[in-house]
C-alpha positions as CSV (number, residue, x, y, z in Angstrom):
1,X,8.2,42.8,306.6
2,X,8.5,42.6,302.5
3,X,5.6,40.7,300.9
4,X,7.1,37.3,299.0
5,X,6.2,37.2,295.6
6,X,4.6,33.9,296.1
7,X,2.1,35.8,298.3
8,X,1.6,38.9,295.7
9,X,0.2,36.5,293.3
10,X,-2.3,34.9,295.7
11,X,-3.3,38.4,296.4
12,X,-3.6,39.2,292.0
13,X,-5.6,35.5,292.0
14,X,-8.0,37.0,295.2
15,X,-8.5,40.4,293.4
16,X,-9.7,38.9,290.0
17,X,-11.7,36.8,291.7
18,X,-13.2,39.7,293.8
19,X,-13.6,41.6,290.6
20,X,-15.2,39.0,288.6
21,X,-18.0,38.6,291.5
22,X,-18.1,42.5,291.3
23,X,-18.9,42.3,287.6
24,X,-21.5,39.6,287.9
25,X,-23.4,41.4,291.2
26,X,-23.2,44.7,288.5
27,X,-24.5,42.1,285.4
28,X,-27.6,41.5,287.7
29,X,-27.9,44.9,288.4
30,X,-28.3,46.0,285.7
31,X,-30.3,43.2,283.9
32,X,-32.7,43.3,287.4
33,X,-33.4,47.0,286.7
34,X,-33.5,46.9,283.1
35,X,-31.1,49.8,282.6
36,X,-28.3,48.1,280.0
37,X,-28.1,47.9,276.3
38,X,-27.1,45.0,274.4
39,X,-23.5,46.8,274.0
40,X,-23.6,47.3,277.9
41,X,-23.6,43.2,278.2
42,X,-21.2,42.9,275.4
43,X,-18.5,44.8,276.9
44,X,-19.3,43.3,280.4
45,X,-19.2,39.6,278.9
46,X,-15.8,40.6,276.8
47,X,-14.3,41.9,280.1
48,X,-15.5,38.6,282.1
49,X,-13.5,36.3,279.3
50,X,-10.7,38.5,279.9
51,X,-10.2,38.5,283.1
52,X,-10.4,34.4,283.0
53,X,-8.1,34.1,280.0
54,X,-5.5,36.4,281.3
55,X,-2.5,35.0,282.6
56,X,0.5,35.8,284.3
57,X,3.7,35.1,282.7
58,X,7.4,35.0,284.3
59,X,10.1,33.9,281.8
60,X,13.4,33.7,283.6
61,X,16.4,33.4,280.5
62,X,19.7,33.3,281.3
63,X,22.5,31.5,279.6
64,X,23.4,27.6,280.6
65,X,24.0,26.9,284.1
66,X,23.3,30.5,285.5
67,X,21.0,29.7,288.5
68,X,17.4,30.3,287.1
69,X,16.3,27.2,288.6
70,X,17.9,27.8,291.4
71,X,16.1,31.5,291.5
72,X,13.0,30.2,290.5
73,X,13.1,27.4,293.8
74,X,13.3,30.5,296.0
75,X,10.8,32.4,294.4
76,X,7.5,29.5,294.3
77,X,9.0,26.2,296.2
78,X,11.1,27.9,299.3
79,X,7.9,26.8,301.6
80,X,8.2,23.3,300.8
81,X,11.8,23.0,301.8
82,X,13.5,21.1,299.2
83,X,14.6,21.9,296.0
84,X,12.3,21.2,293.4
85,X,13.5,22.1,290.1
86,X,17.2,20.1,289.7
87,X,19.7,23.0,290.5
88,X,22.9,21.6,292.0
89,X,26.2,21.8,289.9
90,X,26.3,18.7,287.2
91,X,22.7,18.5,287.3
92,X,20.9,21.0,285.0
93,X,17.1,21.1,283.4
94,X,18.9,21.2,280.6
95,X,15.4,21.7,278.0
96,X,12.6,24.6,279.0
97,X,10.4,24.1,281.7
98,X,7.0,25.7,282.5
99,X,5.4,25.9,285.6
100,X,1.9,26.9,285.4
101,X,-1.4,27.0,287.5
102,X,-5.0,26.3,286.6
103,X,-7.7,27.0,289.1
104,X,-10.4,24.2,289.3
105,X,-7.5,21.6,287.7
106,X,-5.6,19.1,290.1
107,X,-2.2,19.9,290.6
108,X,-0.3,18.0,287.9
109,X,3.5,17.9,286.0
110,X,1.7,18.2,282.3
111,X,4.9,16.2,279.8
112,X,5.5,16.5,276.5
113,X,6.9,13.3,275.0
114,X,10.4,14.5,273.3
115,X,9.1,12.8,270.0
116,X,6.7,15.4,269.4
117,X,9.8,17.8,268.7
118,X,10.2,15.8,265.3
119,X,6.7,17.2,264.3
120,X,8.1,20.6,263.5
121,X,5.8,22.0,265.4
122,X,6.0,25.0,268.2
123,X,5.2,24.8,271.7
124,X,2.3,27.3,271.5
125,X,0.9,24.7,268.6
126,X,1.6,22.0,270.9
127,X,0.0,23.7,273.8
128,X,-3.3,24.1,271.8
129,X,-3.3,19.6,271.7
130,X,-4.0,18.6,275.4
131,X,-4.0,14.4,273.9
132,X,-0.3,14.8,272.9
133,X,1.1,15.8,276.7
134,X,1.5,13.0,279.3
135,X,-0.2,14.2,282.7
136,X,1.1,12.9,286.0
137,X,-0.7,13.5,289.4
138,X,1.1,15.3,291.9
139,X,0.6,15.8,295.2
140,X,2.1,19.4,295.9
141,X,2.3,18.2,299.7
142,X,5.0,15.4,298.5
143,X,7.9,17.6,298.1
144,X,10.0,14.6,297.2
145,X,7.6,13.4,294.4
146,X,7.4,16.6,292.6
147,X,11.5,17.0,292.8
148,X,11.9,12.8,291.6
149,X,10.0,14.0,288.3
150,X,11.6,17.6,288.1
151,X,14.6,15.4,288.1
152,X,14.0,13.5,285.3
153,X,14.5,10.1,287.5
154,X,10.9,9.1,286.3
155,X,10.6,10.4,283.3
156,X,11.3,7.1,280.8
157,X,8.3,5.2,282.8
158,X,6.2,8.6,282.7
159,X,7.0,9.1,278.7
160,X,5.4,5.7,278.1
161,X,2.4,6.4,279.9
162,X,-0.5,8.0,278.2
């Protein structure tokens, strides 16, 4: 039976976890036994901020109306049944969308109020201000909620909300 990729990258997010525990049980180690140099706990502590900042990044680009979002349902929403992302013909995202996942963080749709784009600024700028999104709760096991503001069919009363 193939392996989804939806299930590869639970078994990436188990391996760094399993590896970060290894490097801390080896931190103790060494720090209980008194064999490590200050460089030793250097390298250690720049590979533990490493393995937590890393991240996995999928870009799907295709040209208008292509079926990425379409693609990129089957890929992380086919469990849930539904289609999450809009992706039926006349009915496009129509502007970049990023899905992302932060362990520890409540499952929410992070928005960032259109007039921000009038600030010249980039996305990776933007990305670096968490007070100029709009964050909206989501309950992953409400299929229908997270497709209503995929949708955009609640996004004028979300973009007044801060």
């Amino acid at each position: 039976m193939a392996t989804s990729f939806a299930s590869s990258l639970d078994e990436l997010s188990q391996w760094r976890a399993v590896l970060g525990a290894r490097l801390d049980e080896y931190s103790r180690f060494l720090a209980e036994h008194d064999v490590a140099d200050p460089s030793a706990h250097e390298s250690l502590d720049a590979l533990r901020r490493r393995l937590s900042g890393e991240k996995l990044v999928v870009a799907f680009v295709a040209e208008f109306s292509r079926g990425k979002s379409e693609l990129i349902n089957a890929i992380f929403f086919s469990d849930t049944g539904r289609r999450v992302l809009p992706a039926t013909p006349g009915r496009t995202t129509m502007c970049p969308v990023e899905l992302g996942f932060e362990l520890g963080e409540e499952p929410a749709l992070a928005l960032l109020p259109i007039g921000t784009r009038l600030e010249g600024l980039s996305l990776g700028e933007l990305r670096s201000q968490p007070k100029v999104w709009t964050h909206v709760p989501l309950d992953v096991k409400l299929a229908r909620q997270a497709v209503r503001c995929a949708a955009g069919s609640d996004a004028h009363a979300v973009g007044e909300r801060r």
